[in-house]
N, C-alpha and C positions, 0 to 999 in steps of 0.2 A: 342594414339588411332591408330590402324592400319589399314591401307587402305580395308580391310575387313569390318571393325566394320563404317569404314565411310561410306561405299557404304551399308550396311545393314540401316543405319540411311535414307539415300539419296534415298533408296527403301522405308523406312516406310512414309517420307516426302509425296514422291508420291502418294500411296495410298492415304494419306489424302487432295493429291489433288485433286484426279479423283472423289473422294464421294463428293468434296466440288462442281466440276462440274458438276456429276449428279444432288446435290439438284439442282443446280442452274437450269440446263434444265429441271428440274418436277416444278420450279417456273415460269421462260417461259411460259411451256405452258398450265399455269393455270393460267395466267393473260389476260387479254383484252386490254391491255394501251399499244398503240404503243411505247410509251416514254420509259416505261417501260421494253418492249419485247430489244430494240435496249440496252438500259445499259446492261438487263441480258447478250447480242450475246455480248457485250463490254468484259464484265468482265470473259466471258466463254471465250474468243478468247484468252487472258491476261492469265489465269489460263493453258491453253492448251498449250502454248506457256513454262508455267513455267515447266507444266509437261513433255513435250518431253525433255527440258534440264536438267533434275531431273534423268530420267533413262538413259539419255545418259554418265551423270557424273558415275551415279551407275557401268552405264557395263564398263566405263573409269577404275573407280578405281578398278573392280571387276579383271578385265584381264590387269591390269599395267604390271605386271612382268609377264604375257606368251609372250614368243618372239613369238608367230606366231598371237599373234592380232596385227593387225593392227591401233595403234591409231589415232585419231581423229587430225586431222588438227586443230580444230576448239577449241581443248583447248591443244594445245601443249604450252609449251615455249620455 
């Protein structure tokens, strides 16, 4: 697999993050149960979290080999 085909994966992932966050915020705010409202902000904060490091892998693996990107500190080895 090549770092193309990974980060085209790593985008679609995404995607199916962010839809699985919208449901979640039209579930929000169609409930009434605080208990309830506090899990959804839990689990949307968790998912948010997955998805910012989703695209940041993506545009990692997208621009590996141009020498003028600049990579990420954050998943060097």
């Amino acid at each position: 697999m090549t770092l193309l085909r990974m980060a085209t994966d790593y985008r679609q992932s995404g995607d199916l993050i962010r839809l699985r966050i919208a449901a979640l915020k039209d579930a929000q705010q169609q409930t009434d149960d605080m208990e309830e409202k506090r899990r959804y902000e839990g689990r949307i904060r968790e998912l948010s979290a997955l998805y910012r490091e989703t695209r940041e892998v993506a545009i990692m693996l997208e621009r590996y080999y141009d020498r003028r990107y600049h990579r990420s500190e954050r998943y060097s080895i």
